[in-house]
MIDREN-504737 format. One line per 8 residues: number of its first residue (from 0); their letters; for each residue x, y, z of C-alpha. Coordinates in pm, 1 decimal. Example, Ala and Ser with C-alpha at 12.3 -4.5 7.8 and 13.67 -1.06 7.14 Angstrom:
# MIDREN-504737
0	as	1230.0 -450.0 780.0 ~ 1367.0 -106.0 714.0
//
This chain:
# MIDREN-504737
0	xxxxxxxx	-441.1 3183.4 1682.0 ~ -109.6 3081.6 1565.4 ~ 11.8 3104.1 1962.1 ~ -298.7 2867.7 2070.1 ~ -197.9 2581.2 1845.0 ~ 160.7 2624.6 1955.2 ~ 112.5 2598.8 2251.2 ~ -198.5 2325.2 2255.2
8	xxxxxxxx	57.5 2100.1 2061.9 ~ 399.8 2185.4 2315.3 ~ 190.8 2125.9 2599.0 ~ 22.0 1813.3 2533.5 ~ -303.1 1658.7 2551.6 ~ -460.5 1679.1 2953.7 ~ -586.0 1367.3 2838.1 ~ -486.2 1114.9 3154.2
16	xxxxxxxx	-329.9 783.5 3116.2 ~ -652.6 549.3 3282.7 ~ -883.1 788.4 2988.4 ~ -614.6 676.4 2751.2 ~ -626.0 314.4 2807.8 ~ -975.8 307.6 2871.4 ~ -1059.1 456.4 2490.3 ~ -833.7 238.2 2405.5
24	xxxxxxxx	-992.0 -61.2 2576.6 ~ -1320.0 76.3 2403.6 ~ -1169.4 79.2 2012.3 ~ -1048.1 -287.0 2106.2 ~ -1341.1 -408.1 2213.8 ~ -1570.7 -272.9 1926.0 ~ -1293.1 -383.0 1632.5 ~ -1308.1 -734.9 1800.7
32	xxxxxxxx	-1718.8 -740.2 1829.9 ~ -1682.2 -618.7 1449.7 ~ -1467.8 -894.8 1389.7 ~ -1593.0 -1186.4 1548.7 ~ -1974.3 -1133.3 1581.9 ~ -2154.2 -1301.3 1284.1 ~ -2320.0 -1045.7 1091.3 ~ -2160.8 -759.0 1260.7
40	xxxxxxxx	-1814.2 -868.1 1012.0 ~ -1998.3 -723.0 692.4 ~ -1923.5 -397.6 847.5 ~ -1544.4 -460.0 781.4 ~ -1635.1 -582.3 378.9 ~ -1703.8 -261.5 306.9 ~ -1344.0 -101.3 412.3 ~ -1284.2 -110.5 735.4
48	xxxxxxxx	-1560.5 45.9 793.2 ~ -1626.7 -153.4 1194.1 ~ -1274.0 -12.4 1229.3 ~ -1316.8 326.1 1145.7 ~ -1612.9 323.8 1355.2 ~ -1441.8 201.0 1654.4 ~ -1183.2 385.0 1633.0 ~ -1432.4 715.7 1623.2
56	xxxxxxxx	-1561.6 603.4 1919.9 ~ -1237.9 545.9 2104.7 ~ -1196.2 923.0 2040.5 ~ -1534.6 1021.2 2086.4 ~ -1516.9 900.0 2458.1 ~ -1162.4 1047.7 2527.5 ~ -1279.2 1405.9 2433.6 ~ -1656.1 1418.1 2574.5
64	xxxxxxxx	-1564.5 1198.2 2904.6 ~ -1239.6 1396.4 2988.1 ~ -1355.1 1725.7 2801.4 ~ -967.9 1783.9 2658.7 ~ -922.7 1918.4 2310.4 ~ -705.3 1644.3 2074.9 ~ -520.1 1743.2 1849.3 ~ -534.6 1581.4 1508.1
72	xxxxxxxx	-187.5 1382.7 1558.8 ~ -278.5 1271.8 1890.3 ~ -625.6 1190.2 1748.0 ~ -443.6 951.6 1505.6 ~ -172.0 816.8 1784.4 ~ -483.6 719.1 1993.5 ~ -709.5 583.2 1750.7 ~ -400.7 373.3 1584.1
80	xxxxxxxx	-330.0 245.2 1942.2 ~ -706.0 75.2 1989.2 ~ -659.8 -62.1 1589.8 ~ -332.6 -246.3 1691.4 ~ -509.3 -356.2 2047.1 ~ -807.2 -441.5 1856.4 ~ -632.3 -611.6 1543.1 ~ -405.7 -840.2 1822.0
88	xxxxxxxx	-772.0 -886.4 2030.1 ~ -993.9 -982.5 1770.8 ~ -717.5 -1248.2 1611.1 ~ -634.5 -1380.0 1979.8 ~ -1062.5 -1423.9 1982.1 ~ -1056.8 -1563.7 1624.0 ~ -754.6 -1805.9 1664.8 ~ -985.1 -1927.2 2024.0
96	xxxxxxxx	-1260.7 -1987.7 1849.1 ~ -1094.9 -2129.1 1560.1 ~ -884.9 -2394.1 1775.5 ~ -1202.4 -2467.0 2049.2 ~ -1532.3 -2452.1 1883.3 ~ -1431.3 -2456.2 1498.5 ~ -1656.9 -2190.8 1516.9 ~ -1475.9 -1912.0 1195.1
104	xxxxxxxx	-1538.8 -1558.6 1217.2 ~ -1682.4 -1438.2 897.1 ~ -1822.7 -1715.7 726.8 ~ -2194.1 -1615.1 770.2 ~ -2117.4 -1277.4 614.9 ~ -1888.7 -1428.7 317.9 ~ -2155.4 -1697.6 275.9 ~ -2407.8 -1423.1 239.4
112	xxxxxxxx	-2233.4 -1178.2 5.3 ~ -2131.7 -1448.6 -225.2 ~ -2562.8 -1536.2 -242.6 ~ -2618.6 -1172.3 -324.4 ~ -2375.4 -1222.4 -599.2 ~ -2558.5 -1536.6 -708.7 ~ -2871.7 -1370.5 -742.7 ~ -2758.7 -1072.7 -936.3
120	xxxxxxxx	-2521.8 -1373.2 -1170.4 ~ -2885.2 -1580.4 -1213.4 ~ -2973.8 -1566.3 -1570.5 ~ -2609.0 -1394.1 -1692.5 ~ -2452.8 -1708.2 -1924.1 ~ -2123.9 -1424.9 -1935.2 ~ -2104.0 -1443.1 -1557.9 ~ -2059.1 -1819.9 -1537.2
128	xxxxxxxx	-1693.4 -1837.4 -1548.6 ~ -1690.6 -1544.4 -1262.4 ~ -1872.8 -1771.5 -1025.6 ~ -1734.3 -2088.8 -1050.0 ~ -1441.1 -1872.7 -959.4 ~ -1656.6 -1736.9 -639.2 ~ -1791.0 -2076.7 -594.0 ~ -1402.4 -2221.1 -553.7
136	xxxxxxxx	-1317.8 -1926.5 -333.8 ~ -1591.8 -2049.4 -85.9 ~ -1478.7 -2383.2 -40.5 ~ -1154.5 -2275.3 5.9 ~ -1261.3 -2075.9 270.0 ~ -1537.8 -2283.1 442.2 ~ -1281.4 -2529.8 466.0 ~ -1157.8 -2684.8 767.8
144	xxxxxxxx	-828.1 -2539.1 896.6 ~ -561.3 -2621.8 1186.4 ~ -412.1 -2299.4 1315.5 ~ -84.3 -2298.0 1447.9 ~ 57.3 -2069.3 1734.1 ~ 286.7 -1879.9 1421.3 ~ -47.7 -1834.4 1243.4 ~ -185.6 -1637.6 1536.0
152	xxxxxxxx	83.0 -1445.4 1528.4 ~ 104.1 -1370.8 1176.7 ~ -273.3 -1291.8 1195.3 ~ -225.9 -1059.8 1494.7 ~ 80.2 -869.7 1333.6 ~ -104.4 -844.8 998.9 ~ -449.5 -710.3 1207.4 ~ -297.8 -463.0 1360.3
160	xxxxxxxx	-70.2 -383.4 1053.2 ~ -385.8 -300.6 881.1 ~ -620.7 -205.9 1164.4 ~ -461.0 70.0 1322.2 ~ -414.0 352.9 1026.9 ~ -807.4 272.1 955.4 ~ -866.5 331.8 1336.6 ~ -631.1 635.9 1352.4
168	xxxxxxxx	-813.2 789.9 1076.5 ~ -1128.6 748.9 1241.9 ~ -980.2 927.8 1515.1 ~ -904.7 1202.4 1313.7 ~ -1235.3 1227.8 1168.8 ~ -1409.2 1230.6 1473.9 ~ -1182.9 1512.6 1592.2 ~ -1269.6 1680.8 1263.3
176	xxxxxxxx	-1633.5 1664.0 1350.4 ~ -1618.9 1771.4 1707.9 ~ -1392.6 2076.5 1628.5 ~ -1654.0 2151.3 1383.6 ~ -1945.3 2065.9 1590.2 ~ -1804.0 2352.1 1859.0 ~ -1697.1 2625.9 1602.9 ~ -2050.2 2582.4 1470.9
184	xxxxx	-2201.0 2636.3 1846.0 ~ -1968.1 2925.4 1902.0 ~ -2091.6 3148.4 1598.9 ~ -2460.3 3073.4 1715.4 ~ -2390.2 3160.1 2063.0
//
């Protein structure tokens, strides 16, 4: 057993470069839907979670398309690679839409969490101070903004800053699951 790992970790994943960019491609592309796509951004309120998911995915296609065993670090190296292309992606989108359309990624989703928290306030006198706090915070952020070329990069560095661990670690826990998935297949076979 001890030999197998050895020697699954020495040799590398099989895993070939095109399958490698292409899962990639795929994380990127669903972190940036998950980003930009109204509605589809309260995935990301509740942590990460768009990012996670995409970054399962990413995974999920390298191993069942290719049929190569990952190991858990290259799992995480691969799923951290489609959060940074994904973070930089979906803030290139953003900062597009942004400077073109004045169309802001997110807004529908904020707009509709900070309802929800209207509703459950309604009636709660001690809650009062708590949303005129809220009720600031959203037009501060409904607010019209001018984006600068530094901003987009400060966005993209911070998205993938934060973006990539979250997809890495979906990586790993899809690994987790398939590895599990097969040990369960070989004791019923």
């Amino acid at each position: 057993m001890k030999e197998k790992i050895g020697t699954e970790s020495a040799s590398g994943s099989s895993l070939p470069f095109s399958g490698k960019l292409t899962a990639i491609a795929i994380g990127a592309v669903l972190i940036s839907l998950t980003s930009t796509v109204p509605y589809l951004t309260l995935l990301n309120a509740f942590f990460l979670s768009g990012v996670f998911i995409a970054g399962m995915a990413a995974i999920y296609y390298a191993v069942i398309r290719y049929q190569v065993r990952l190991s858990y670090s290259e799992a995480f190296l691969l799923g951290s690679y489609s959060g940074l292309a994904g973070g930089m992606l979906s803030e290139a989108v953003s900062y597009l839409l942004v400077v073109l359309t004045g169309y802001r990624p997110g807004t529908e989703s904020l707009t509709l969490l900070l309802d929800w928290a209207r509703g459950m306030a309604a009636g709660k006198p001690e809650l009062a101070e708590q949303m005129r706090v809220l009720a600031e915070m959203e037009a501060l952020a409904l607010a019209p903004v001018q984006l600068t070329p530094a901003d987009l990069l400060t966005g993209m560095f911070l998205a993938a800053m934060f973006y990539a661990p979250v997809a890495g670690l979906g990586g790993i826990f899809m690994v987790f699951r398939l590895k599990r998935k097969a040990a369960k297949s070989r004791k019923t076979s």
